[in-house]
mmCIF file of the N, C-alpha and C atoms, coordinates in Angstrom:
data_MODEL
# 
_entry.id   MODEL 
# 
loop_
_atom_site.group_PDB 
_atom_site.id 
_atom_site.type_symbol 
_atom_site.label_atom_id 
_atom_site.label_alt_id 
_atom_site.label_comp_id 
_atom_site.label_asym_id 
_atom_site.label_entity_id 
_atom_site.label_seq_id 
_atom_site.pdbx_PDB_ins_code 
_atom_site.Cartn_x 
_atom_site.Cartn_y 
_atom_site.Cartn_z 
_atom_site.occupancy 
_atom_site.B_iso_or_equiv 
_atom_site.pdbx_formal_charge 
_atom_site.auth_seq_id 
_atom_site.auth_comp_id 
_atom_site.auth_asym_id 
_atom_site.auth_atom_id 
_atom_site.pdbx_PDB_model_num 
ATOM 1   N N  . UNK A 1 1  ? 74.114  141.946 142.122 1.00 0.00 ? 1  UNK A N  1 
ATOM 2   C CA . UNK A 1 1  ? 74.416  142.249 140.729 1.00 0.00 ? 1  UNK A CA 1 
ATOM 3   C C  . UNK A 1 1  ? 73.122  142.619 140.017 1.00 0.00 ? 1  UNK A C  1 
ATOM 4   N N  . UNK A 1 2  ? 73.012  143.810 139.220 1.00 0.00 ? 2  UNK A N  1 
ATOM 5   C CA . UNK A 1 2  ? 71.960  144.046 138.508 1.00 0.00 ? 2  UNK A CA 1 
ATOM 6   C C  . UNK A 1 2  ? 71.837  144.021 137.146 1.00 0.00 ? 2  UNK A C  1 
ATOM 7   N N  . UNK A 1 3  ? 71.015  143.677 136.774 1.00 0.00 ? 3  UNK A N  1 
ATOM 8   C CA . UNK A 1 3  ? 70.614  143.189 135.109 1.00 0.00 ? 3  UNK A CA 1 
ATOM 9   C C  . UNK A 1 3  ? 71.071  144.106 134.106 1.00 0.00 ? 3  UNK A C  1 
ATOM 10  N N  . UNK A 1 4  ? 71.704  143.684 133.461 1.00 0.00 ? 4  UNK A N  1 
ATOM 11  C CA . UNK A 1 4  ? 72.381  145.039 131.939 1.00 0.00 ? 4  UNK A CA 1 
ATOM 12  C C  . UNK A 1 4  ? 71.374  145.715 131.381 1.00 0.00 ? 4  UNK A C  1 
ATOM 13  N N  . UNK A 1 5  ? 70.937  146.898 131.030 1.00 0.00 ? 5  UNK A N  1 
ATOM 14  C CA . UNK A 1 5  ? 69.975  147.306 130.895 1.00 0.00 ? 5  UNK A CA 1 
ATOM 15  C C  . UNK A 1 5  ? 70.238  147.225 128.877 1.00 0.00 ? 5  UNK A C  1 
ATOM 16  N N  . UNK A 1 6  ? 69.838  146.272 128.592 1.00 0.00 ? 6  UNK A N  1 
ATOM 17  C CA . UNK A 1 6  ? 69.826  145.793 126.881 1.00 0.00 ? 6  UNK A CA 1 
ATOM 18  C C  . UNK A 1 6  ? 68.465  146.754 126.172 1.00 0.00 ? 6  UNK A C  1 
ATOM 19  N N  . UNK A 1 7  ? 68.998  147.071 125.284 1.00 0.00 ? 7  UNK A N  1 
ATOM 20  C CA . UNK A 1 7  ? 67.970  148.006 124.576 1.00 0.00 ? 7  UNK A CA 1 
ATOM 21  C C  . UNK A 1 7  ? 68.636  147.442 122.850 1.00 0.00 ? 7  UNK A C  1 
ATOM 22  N N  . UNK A 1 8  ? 67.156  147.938 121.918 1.00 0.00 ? 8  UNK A N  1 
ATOM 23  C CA . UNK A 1 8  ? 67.223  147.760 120.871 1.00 0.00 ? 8  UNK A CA 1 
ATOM 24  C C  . UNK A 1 8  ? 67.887  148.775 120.579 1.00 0.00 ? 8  UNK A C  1 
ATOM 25  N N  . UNK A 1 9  ? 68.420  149.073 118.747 1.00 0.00 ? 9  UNK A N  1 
ATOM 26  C CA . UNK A 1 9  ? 69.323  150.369 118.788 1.00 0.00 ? 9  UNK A CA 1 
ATOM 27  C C  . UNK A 1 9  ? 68.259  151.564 118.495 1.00 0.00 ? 9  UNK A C  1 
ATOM 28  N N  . UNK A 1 10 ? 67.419  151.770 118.357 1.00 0.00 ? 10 UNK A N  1 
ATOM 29  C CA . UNK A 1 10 ? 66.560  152.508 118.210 1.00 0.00 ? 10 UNK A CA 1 
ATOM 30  C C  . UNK A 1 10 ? 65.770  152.857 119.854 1.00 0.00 ? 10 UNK A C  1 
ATOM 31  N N  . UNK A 1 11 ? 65.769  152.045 120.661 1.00 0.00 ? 11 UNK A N  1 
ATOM 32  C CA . UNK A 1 11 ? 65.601  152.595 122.029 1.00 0.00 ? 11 UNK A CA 1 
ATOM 33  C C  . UNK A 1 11 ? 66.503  153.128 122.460 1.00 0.00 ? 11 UNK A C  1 
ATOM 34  N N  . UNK A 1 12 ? 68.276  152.645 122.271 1.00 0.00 ? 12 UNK A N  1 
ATOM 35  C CA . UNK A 1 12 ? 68.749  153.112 122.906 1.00 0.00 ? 12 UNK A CA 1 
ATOM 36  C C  . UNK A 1 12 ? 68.788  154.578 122.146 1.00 0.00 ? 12 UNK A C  1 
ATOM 37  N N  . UNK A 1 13 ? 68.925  155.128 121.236 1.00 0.00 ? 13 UNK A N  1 
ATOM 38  C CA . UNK A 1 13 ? 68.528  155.991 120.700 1.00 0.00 ? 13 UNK A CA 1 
ATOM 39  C C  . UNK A 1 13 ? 67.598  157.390 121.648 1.00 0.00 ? 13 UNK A C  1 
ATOM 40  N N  . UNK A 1 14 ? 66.209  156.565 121.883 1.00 0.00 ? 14 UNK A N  1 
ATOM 41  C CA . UNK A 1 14 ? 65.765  157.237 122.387 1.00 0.00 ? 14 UNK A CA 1 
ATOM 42  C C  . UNK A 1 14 ? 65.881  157.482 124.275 1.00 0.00 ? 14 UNK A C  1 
ATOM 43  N N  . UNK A 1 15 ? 66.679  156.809 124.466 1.00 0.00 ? 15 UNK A N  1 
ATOM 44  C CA . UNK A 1 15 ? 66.903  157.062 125.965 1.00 0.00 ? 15 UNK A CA 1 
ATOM 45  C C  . UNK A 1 15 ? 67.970  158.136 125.890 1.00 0.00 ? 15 UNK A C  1 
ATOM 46  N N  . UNK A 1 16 ? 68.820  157.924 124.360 1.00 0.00 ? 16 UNK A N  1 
ATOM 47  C CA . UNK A 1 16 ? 70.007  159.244 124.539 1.00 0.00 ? 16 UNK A CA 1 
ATOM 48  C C  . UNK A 1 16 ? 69.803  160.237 124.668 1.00 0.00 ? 16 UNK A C  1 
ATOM 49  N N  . UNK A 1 17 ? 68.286  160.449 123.913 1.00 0.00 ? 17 UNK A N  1 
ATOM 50  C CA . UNK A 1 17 ? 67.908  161.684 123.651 1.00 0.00 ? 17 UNK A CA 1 
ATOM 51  C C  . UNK A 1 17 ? 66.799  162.046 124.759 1.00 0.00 ? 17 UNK A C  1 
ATOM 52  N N  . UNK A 1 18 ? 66.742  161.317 125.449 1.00 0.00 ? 18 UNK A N  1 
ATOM 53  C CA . UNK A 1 18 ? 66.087  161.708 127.069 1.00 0.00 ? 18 UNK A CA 1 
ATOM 54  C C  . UNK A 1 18 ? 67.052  162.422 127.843 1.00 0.00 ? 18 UNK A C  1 
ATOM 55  N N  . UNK A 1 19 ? 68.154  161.719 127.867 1.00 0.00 ? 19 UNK A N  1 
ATOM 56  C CA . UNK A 1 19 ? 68.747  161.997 128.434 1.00 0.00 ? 19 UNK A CA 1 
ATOM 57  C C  . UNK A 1 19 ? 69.464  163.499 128.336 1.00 0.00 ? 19 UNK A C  1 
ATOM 58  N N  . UNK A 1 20 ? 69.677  163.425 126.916 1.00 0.00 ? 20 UNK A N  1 
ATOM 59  C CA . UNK A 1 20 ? 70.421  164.967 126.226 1.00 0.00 ? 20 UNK A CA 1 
ATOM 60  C C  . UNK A 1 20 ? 69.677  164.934 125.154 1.00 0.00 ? 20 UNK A C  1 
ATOM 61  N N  . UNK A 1 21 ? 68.348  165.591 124.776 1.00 0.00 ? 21 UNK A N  1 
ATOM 62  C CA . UNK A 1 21 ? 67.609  166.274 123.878 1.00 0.00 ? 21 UNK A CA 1 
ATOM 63  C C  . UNK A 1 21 ? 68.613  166.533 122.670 1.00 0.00 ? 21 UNK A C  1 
ATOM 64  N N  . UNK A 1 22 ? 69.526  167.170 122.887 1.00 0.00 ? 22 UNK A N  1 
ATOM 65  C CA . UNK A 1 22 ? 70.320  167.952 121.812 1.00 0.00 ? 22 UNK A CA 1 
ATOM 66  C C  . UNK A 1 22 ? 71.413  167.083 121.248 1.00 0.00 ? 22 UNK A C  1 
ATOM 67  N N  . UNK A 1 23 ? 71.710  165.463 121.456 1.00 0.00 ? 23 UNK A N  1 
ATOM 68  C CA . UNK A 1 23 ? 72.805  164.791 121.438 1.00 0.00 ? 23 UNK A CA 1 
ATOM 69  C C  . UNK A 1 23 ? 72.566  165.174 119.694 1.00 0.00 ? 23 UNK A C  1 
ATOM 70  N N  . UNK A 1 24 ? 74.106  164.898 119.336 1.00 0.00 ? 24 UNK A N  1 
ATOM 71  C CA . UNK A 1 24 ? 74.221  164.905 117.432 1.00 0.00 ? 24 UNK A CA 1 
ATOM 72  C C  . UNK A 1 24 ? 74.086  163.085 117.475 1.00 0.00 ? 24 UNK A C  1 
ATOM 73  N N  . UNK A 1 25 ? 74.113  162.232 118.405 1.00 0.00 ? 25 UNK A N  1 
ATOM 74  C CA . UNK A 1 25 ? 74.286  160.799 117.701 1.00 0.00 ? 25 UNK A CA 1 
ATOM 75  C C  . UNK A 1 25 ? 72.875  160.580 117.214 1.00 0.00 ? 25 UNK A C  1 
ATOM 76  N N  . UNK A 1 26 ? 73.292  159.694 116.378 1.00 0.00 ? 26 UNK A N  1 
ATOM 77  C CA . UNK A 1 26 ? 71.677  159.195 115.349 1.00 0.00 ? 26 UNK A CA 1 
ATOM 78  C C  . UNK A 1 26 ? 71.907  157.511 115.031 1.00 0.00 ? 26 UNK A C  1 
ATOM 79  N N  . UNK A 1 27 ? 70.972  157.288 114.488 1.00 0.00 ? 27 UNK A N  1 
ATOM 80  C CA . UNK A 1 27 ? 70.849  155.838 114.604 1.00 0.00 ? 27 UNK A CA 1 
ATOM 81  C C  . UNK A 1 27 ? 71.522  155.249 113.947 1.00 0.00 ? 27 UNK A C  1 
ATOM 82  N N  . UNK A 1 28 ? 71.600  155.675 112.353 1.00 0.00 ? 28 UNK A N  1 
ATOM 83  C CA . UNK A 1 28 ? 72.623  155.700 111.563 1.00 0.00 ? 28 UNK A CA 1 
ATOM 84  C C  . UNK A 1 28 ? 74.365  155.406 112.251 1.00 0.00 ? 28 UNK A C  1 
ATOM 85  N N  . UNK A 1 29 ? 74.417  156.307 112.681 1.00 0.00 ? 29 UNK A N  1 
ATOM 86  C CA . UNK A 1 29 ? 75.683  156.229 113.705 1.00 0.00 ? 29 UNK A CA 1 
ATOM 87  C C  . UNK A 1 29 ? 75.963  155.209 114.726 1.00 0.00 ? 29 UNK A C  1 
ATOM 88  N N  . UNK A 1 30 ? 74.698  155.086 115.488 1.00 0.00 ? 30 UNK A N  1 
ATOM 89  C CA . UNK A 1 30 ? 74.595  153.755 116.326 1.00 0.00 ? 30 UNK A CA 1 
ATOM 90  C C  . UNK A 1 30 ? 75.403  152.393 115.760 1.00 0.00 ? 30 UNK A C  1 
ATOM 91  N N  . UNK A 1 31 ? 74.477  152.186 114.682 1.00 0.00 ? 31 UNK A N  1 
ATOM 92  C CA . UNK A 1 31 ? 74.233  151.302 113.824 1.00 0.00 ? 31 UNK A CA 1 
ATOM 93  C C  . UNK A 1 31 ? 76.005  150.873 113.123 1.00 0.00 ? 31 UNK A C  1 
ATOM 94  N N  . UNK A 1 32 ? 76.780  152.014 112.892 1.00 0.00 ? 32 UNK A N  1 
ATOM 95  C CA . UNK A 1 32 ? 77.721  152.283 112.440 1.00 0.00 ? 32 UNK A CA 1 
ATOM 96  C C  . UNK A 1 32 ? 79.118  151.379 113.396 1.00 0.00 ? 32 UNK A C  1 
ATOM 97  N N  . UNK A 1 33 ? 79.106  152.095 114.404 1.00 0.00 ? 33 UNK A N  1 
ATOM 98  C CA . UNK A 1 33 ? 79.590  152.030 115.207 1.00 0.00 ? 33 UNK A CA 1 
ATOM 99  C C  . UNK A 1 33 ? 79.258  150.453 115.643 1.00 0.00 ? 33 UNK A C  1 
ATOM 100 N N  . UNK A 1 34 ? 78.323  149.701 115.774 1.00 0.00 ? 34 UNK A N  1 
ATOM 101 C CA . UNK A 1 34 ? 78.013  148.089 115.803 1.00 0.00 ? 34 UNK A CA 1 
ATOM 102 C C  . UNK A 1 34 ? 78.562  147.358 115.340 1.00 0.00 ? 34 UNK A C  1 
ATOM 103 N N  . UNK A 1 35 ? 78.872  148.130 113.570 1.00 0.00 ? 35 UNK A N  1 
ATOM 104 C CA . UNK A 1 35 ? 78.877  147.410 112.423 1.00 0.00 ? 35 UNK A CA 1 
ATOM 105 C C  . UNK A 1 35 ? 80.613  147.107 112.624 1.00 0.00 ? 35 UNK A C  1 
ATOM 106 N N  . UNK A 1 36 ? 81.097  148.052 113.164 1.00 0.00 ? 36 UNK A N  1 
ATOM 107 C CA . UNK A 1 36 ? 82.415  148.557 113.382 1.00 0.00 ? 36 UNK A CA 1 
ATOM 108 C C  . UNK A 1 36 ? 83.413  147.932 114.628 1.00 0.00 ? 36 UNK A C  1 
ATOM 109 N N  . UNK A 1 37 ? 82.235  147.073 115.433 1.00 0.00 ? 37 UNK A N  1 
ATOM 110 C CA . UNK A 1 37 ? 82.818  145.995 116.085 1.00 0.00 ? 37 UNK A CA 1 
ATOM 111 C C  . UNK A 1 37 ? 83.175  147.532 117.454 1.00 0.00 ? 37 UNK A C  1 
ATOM 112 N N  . UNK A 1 38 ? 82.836  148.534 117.451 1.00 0.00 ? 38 UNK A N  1 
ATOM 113 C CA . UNK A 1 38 ? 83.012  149.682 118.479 1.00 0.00 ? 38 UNK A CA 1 
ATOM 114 C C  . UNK A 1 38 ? 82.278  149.685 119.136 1.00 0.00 ? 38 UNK A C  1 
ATOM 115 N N  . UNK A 1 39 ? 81.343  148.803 119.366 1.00 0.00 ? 39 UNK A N  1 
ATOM 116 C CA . UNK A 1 39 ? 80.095  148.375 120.582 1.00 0.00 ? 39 UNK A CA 1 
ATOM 117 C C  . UNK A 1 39 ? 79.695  147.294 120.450 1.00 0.00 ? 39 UNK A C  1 
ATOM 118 N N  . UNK A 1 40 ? 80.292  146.264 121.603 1.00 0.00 ? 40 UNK A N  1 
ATOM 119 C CA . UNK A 1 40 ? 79.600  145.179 121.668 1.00 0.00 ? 40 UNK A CA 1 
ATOM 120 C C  . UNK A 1 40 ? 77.801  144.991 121.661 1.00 0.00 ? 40 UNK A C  1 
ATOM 121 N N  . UNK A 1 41 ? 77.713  143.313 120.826 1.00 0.00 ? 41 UNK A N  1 
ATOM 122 C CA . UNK A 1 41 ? 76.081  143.838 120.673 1.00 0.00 ? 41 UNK A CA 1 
ATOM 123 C C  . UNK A 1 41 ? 75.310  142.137 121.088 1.00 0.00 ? 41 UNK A C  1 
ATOM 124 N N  . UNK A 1 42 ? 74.456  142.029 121.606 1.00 0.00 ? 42 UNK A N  1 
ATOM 125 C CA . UNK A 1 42 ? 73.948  140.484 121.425 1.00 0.00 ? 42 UNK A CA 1 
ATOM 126 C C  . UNK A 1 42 ? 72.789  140.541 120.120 1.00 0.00 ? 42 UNK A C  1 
ATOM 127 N N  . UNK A 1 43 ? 72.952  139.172 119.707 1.00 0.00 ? 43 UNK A N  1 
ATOM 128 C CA . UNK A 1 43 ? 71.489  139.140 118.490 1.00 0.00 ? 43 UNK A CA 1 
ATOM 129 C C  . UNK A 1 43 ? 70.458  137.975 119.363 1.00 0.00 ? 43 UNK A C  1 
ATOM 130 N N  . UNK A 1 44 ? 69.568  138.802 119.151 1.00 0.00 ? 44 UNK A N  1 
ATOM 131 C CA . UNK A 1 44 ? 68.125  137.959 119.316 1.00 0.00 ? 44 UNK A CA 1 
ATOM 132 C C  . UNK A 1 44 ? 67.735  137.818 118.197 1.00 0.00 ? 44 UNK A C  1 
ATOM 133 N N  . UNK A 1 45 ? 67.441  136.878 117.938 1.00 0.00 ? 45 UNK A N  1 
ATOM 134 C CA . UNK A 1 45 ? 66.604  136.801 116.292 1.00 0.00 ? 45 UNK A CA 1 
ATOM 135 C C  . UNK A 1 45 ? 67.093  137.850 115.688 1.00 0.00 ? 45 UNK A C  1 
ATOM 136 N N  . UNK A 1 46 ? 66.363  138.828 114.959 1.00 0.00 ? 46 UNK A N  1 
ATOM 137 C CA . UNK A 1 46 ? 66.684  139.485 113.864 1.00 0.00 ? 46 UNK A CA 1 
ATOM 138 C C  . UNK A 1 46 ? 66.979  140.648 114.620 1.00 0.00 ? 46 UNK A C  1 
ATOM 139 N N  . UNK A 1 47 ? 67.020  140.633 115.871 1.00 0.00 ? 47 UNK A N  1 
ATOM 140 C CA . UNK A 1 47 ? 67.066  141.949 116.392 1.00 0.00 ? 47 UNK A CA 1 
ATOM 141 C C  . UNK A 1 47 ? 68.732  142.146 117.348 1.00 0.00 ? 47 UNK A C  1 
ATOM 142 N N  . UNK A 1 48 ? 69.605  143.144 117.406 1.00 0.00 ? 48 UNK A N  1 
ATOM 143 C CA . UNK A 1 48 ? 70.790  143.432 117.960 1.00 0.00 ? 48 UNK A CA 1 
ATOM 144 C C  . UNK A 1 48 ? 70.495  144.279 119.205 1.00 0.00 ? 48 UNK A C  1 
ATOM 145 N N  . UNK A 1 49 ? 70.737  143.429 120.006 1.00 0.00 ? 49 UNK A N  1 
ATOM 146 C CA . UNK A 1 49 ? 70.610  144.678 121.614 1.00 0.00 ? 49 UNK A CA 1 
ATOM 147 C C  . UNK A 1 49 ? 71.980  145.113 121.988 1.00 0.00 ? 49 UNK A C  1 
ATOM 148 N N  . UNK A 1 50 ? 71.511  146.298 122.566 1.00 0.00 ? 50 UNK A N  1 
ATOM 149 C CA . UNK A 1 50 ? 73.098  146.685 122.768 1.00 0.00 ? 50 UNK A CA 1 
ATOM 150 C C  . UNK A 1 50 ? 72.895  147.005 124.540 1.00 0.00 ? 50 UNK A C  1 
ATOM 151 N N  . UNK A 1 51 ? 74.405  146.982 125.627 1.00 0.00 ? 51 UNK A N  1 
ATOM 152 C CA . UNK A 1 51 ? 74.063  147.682 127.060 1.00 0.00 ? 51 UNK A CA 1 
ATOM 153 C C  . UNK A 1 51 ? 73.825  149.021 126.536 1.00 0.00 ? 51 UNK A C  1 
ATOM 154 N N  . UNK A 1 52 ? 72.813  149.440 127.195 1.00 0.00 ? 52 UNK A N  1 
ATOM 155 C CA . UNK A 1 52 ? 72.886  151.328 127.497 1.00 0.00 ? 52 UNK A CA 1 
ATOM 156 C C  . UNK A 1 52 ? 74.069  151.177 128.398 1.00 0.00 ? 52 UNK A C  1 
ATOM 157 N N  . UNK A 1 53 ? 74.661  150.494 129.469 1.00 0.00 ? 53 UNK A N  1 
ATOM 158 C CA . UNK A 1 53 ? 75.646  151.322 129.994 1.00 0.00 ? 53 UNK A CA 1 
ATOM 159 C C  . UNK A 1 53 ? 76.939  151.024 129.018 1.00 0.00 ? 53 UNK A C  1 
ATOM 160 N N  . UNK A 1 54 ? 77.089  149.925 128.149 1.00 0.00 ? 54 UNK A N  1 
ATOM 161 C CA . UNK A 1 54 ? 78.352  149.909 127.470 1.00 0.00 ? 54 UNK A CA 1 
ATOM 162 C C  . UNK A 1 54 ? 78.436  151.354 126.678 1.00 0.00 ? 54 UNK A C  1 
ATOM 163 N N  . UNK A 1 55 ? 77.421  151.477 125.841 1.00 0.00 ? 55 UNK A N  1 
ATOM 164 C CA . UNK A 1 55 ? 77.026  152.749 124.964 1.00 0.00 ? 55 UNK A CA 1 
ATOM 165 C C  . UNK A 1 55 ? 77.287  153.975 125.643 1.00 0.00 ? 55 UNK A C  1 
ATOM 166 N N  . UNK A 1 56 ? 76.733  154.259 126.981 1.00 0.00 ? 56 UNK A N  1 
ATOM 167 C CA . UNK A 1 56 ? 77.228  155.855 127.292 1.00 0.00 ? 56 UNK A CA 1 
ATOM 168 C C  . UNK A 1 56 ? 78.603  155.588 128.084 1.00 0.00 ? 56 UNK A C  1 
ATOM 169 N N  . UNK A 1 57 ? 79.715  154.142 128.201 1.00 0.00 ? 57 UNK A N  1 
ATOM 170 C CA . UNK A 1 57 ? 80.726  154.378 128.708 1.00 0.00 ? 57 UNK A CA 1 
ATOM 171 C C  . UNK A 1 57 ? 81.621  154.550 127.420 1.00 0.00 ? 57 UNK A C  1 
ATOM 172 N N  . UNK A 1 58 ? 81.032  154.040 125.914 1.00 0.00 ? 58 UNK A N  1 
ATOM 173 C CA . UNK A 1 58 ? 81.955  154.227 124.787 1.00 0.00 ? 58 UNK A CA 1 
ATOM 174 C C  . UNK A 1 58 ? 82.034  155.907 124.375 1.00 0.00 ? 58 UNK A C  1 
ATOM 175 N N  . UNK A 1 59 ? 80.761  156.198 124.514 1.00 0.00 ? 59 UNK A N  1 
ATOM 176 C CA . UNK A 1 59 ? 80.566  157.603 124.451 1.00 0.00 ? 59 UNK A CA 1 
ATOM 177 C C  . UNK A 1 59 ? 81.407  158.656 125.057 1.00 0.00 ? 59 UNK A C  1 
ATOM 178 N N  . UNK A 1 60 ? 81.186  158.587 126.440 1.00 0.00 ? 60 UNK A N  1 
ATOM 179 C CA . UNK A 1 60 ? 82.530  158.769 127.581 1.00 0.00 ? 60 UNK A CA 1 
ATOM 180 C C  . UNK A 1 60 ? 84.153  158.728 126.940 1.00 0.00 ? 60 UNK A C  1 
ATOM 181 N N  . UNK A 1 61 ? 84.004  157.386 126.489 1.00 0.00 ? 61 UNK A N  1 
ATOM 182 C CA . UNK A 1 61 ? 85.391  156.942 126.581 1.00 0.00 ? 61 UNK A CA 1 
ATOM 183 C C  . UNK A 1 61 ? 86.285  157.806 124.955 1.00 0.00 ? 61 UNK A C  1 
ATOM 184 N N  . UNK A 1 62 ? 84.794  157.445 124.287 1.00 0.00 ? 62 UNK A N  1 
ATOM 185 C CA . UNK A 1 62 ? 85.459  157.768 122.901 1.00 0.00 ? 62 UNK A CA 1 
ATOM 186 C C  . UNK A 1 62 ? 86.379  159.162 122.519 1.00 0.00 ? 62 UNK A C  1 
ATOM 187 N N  . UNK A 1 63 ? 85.585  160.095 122.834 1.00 0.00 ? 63 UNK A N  1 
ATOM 188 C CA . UNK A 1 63 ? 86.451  161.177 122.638 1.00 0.00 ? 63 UNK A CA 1 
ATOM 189 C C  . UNK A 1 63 ? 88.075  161.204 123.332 1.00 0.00 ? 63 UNK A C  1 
ATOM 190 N N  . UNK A 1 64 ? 88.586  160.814 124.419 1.00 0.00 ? 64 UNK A N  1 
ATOM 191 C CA . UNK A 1 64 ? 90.107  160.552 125.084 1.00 0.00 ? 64 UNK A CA 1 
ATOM 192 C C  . UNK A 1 64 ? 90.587  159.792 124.000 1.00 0.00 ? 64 UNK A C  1 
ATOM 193 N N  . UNK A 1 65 ? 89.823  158.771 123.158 1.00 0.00 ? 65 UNK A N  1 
ATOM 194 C CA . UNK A 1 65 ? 90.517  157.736 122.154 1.00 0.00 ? 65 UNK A CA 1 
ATOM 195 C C  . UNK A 1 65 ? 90.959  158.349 121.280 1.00 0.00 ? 65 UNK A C  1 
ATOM 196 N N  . UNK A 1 66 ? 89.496  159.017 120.798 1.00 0.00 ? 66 UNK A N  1 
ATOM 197 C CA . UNK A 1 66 ? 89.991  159.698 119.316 1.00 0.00 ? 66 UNK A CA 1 
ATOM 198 C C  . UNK A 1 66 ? 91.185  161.343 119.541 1.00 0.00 ? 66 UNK A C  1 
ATOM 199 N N  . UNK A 1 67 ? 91.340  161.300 120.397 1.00 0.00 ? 67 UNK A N  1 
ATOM 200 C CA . UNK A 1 67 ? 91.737  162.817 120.504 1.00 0.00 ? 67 UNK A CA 1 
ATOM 201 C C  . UNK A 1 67 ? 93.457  162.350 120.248 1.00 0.00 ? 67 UNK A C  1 
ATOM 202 N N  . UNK A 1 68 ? 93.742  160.759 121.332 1.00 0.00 ? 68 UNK A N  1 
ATOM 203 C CA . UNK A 1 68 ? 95.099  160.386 121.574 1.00 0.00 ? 68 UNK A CA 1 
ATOM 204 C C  . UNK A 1 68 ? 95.152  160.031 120.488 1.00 0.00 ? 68 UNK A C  1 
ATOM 205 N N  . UNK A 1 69 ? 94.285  159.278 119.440 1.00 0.00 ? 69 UNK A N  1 
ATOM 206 C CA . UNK A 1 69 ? 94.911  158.702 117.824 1.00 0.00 ? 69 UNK A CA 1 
ATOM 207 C C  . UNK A 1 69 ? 95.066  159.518 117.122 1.00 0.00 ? 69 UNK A C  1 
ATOM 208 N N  . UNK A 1 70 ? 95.135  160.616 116.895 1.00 0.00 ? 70 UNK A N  1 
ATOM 209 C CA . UNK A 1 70 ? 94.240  161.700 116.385 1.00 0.00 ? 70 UNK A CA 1 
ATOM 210 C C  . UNK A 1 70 ? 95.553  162.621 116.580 1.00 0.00 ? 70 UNK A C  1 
ATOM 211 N N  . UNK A 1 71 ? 96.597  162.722 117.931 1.00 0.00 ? 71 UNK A N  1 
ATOM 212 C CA . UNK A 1 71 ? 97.560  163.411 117.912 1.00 0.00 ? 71 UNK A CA 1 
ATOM 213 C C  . UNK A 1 71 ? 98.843  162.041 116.938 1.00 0.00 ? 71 UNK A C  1 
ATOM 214 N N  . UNK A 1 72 ? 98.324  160.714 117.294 1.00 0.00 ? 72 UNK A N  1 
ATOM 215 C CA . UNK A 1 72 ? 99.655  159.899 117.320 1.00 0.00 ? 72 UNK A CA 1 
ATOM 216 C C  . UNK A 1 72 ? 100.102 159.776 115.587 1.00 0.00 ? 72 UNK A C  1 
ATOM 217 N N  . UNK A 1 73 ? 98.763  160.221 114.748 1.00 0.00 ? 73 UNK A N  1 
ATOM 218 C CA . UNK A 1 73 ? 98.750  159.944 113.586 1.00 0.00 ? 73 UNK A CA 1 
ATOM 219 C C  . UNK A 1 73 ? 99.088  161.455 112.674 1.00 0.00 ? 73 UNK A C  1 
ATOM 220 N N  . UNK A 1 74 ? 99.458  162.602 113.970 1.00 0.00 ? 74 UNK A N  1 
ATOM 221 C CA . UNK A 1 74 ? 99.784  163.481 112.901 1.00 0.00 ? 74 UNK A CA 1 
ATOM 222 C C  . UNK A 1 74 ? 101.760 163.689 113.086 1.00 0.00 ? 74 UNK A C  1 
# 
């Protein structure tokens, strides 16, 4: 079993944008999405880590979500 790779939201941030230079997410958004109970998060002291892999599987996942609520609500 290997260790969750926990990042602050501002690292994970910048690993997104390693990853995809051009992503539109921003920290703001990160942050949003936390607040929103849409990404689990642990607190260390004053600080909220989040998985990088939970984050790029919500990412993944999110668009199939929003697309199916998105038809069910019109």
């Amino acid at each position: 079993m290997s260790a969750p790779r926990m990042r602050t939201l501002p690292e994970a941030i910048k690993e997104i944008k390693s990853l995809d230079p051009d992503t539109a997410l921003t920290l703001t958004a990160l942050r949003r999405m936390v607040k929103n109970g849409e990404l689990p998060y642990t607190a260390i002291a004053s600080k909220r880590l989040i998985s990088l892999d939970n984050l790029l599987n919500a990412l993944q996942l999110g668009n199939s979500q929003t697309d199916s609520e998105s038809k069910s609500r019109k």
